[in-house]
C-alpha positions as a printed Julia matrix, in Angstrom:
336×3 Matrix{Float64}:
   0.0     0.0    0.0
   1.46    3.14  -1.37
   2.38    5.43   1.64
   0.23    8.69   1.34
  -3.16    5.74   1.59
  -1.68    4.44   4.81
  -0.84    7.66   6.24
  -5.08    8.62   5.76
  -5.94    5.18   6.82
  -3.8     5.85  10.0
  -4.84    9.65  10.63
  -8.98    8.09   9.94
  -8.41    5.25  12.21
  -6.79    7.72  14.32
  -9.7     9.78  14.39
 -12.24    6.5   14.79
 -10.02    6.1   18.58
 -10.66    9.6   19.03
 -14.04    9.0   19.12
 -14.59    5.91  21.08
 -12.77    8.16  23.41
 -15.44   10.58  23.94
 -18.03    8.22  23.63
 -16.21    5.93  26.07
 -15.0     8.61  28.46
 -18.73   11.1   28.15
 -19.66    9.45  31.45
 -16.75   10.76  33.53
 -18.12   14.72  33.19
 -22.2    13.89  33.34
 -22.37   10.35  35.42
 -22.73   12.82  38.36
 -24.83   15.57  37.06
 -27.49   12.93  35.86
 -27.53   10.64  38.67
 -28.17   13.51  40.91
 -30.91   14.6   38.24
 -29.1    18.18  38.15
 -29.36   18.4   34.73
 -31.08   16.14  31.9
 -29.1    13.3   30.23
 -29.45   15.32  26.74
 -28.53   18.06  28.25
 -25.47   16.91  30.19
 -23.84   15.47  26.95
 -24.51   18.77  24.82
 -22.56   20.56  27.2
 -19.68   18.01  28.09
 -19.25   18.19  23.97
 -19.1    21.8   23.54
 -16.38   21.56  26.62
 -14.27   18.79  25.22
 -14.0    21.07  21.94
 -13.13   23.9   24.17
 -10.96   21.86  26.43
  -8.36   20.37  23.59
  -8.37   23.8   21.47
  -7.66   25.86  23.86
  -5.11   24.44  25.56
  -2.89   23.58  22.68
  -3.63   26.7   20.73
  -2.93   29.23  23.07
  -0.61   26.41  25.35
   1.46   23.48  24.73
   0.87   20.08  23.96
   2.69   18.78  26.72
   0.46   15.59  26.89
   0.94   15.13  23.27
   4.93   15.33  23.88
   5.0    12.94  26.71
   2.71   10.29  24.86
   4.87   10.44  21.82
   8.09   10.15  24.03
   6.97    6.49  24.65
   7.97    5.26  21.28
  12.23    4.57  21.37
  12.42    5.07  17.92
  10.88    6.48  14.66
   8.12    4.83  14.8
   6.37    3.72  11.28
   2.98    3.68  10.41
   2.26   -0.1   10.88
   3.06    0.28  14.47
   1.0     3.45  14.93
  -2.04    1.85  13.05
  -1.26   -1.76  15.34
  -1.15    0.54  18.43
  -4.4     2.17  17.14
  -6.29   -0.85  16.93
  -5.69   -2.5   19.86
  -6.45    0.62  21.67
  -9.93    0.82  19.79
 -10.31   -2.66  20.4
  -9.94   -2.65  24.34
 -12.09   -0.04  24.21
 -15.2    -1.16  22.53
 -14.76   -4.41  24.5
 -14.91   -2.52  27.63
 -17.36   -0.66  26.89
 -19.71   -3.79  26.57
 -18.86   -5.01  29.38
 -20.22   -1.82  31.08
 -16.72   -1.06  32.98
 -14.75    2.18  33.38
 -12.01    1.23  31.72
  -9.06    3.97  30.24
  -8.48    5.11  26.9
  -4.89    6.73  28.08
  -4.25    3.14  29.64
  -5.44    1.47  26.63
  -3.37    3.56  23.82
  -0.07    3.53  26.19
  -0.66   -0.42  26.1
  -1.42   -0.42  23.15
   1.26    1.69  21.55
   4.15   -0.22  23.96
   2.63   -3.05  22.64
   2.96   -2.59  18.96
   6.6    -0.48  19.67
   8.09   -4.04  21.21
   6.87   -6.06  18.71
   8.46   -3.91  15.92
  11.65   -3.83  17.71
  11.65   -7.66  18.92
  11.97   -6.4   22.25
  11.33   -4.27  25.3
  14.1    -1.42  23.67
  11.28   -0.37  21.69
   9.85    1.6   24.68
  11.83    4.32  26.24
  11.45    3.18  29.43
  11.52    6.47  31.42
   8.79    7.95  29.69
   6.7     4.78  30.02
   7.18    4.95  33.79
   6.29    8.62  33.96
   3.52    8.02  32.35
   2.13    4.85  34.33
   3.05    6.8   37.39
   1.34    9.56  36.79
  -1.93    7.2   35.7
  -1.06    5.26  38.9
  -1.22    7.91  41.43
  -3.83   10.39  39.94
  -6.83    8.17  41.21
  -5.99    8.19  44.57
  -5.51   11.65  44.88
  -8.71   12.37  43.11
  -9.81   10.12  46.16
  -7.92   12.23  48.68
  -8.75   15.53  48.02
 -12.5    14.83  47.1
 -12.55   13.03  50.45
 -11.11   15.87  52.2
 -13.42   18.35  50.69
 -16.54   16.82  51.18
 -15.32   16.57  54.78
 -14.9    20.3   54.76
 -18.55   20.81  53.17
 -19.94   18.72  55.79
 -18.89   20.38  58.59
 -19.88   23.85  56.97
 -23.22   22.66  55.92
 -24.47   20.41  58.33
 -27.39   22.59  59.6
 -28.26   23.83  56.34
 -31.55   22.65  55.09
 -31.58   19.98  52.69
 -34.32   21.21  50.11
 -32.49   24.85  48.81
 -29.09   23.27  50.06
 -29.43   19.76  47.12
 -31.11   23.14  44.95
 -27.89   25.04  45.35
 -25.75   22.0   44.87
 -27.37   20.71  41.5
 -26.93   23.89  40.07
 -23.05   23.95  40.8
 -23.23   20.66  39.47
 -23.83   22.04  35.97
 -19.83   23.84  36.11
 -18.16   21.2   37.92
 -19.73   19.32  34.86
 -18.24   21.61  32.48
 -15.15   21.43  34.47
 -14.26   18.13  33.88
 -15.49   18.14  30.03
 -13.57   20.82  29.84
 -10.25   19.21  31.44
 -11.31   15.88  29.69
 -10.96   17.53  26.29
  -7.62   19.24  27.56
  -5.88   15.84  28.17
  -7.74   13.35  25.97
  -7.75   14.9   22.76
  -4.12   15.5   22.95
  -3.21   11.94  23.02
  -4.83   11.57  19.52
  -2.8    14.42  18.36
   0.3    13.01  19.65
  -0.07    9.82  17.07
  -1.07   12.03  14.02
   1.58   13.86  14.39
   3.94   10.63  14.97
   2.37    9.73  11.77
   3.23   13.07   9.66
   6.67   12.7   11.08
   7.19    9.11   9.94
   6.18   10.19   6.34
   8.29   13.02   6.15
   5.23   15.81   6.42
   6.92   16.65   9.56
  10.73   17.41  10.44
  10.14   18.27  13.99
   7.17   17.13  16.72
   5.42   20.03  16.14
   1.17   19.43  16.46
  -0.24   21.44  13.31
  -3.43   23.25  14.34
  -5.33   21.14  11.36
  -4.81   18.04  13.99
  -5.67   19.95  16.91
  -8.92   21.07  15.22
  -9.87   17.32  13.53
  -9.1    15.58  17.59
 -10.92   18.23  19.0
 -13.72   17.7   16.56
 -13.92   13.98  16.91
 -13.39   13.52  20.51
 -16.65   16.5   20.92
 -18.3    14.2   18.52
 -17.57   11.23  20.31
 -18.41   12.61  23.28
 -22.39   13.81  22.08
 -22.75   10.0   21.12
 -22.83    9.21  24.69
 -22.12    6.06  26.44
 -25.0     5.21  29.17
 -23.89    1.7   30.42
 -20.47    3.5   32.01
 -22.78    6.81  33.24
 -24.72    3.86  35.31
 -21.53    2.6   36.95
 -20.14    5.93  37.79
 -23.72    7.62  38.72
 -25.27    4.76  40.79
 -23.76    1.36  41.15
 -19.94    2.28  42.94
 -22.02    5.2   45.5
 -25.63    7.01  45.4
 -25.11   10.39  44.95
 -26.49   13.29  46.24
 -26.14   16.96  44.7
 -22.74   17.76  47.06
 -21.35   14.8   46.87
 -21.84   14.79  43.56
 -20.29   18.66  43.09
 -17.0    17.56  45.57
 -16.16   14.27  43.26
 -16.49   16.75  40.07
 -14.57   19.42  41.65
 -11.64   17.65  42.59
 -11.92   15.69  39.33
 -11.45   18.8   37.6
  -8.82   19.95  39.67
  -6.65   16.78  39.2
  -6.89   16.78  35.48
  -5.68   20.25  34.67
  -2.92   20.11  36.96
  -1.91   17.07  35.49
  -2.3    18.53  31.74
  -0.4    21.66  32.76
   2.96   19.43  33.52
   2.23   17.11  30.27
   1.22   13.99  32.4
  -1.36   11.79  30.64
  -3.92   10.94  32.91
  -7.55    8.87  32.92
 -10.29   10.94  33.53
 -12.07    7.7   33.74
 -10.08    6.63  37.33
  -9.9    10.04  38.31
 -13.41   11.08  38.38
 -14.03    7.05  39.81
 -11.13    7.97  42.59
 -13.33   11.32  43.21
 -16.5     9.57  43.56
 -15.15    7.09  45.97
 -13.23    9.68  47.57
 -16.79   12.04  48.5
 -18.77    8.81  49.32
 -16.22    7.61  51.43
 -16.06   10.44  53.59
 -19.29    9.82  54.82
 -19.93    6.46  55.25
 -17.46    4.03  54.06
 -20.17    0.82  54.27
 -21.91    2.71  51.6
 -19.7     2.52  49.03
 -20.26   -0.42  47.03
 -16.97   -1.98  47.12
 -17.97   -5.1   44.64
 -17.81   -2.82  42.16
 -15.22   -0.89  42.93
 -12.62   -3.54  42.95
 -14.26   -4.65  39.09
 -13.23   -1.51  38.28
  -9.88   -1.7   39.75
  -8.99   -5.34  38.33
 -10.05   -3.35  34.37
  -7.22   -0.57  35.21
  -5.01   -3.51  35.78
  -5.8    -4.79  33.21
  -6.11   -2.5   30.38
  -2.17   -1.96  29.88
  -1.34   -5.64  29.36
  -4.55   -6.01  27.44
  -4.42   -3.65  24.75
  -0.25   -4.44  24.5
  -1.32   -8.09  23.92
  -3.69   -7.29  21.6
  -1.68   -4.54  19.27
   1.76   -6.87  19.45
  -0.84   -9.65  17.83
  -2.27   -6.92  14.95
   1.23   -5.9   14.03
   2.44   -9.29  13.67
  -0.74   -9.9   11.36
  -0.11   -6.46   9.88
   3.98   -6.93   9.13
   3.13  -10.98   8.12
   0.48   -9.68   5.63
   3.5    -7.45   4.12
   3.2    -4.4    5.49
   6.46   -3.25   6.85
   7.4    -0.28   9.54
């Protein structure tokens, strides 16, 4: 296959990840809102789109795309398109499988499985991955949940002793409506990190055809990820908002604005240093964090281990299954 087809199959397969993205990841910003009925599921995902679009232009317009830096670092060498397209794939694929299954699972975990994957089996070996970078990176996805648990448990404390002889009826009032910016928060801060982790393997792409000289995101990528991961994201995915709204801790309105707060708050710092995060195990850390702090037999911890044993998971997963595509790929001819 001549090299300027595979270069649009990889930036349109590219874009198809994007997607599942958003439509994987639209529960993290509205599980809350909707559970708590604060605003209406329609409603919710309108506005967690228009934020994701936001979130990703923004940021790398007027910013950097540290994310996008970091998540390219992974790769040891110049990687060709048959490894990006193998990475692709067994990122998409983890993450429609997944999302079947109904479990929170990470698109950052899946792609930085997946692209190790496909990197080791192009190099016949673990010197495929730059093994610093891969560590940041799992590091920062290893600690971010439980210090979306930390600080949401701490200020939920905090709103509990402030609040406790408020009266419930204009207090849950008060609280929904916050809930519509926390909401916008994390879509916002979703968009921010996410999309840039699409734009990282376009540009990877570009670079490996010569379109590129430098790592260097052109604002035509930024716009298509931000485009498709918005898209994604108005498509919805309601099994996930179930697991994130009711089944791991019934909400209520301030418990529900604490988890999205701190979410919020644990994404963008993580963006503005260029570490990859999952909003996914963030906002799940968050949730946990706020229910927690108020009574730890509520928290249904069934299905909060599930969720755990799919972040374990994913990495492994999604390696396995792009080290399998790229053999297919590289035995079916296709070489790089």
């Amino acid at each position: 296959m001549p090299d300027q087809l595979l270069l649009i199959a990889t930036i349109l397969i590219a874009v198809a990840f994007d997607f599942t993205n958003g439509f994987h990841d639209t529960a993290n910003a509205i599980a809350t809102s909707v559970s708590t009925r604060a605003v209406s599921p329609r409603m919710a995902v309108l506005i967690s789109a228009v934020l994701n679009l936001a979130g990703a232009v923004i940021t790398v317009v007027f910013f950097q795309a540290k994310v996008s830096n970091t998540i390219a670092k992974i790769v040891a060498f110049k990687a060709g398109l048959v490894v990006i397209i193998a990475a692709l794939i067994g990122a998409i694929a983890w993450n429609l499988i997944t999302w079947y299954l109904g479990l929170p699972s990470s698109s950052t975990h899946a792609l930085v499985g997946a692209l190790s994957g496909a990197a080791i089996a192009a190099a016949h070996g673990l010197s495929g991955v730059r093994a610093s970078e891969f560590w940041k990176t799992v590091l920062s996805l290893v600690i971010s949940p439980p210090a979306g648990f930390i600080l949401a448990a701490i200020v939920m404390t905090v709103l509990l002793v402030l609040l406790h002889r408020a009266r419930p009826v204009p207090l849950n009032r008060t609280f929904r409506n916050l809930q519509i910016l926390t909401a916008a928060l994390v879509s916002y801060s979703h968009g921010a990190n996410d999309a840039q982790k699409t734009m990282a393997v376009i540009t990877l792409a570009l670079l490996a055809t010569g379109h590129l000289q430098s790592f260097q995101v052109p604002v035509w990528v930024v716009l298509l990820s931000a485009s498709a991961i918005a898209f994604g994201t108005y498509a919805g995915g309601w099994r996930i908002i179930r697991t994130l709204g009711w089944r791991i801790y019934k909400l209520d309105p301030a418990t529900g604005f604490a988890a999205q707060l701190t979410g919020a708050a644990v994404i963008q710092f993580a963006t503005q240093f260029g570490l990859p995060v999952s909003t996914t195990h963030v906002v799940t850390g968050s949730v946990m964090g706020a229910g927690a702090s108020q009574r730890l037999s509520a928290l249904r911890w069934g299905v909060g281990a599930n969720i755990v044993l799919a972040w374990i998971v994913t990495i492994p997963a999604a390696a396995l299954i792009a080290w399998v595509v790229y053999a297919i790929l590289n035995t079916a001819g296709l070489r790089g």
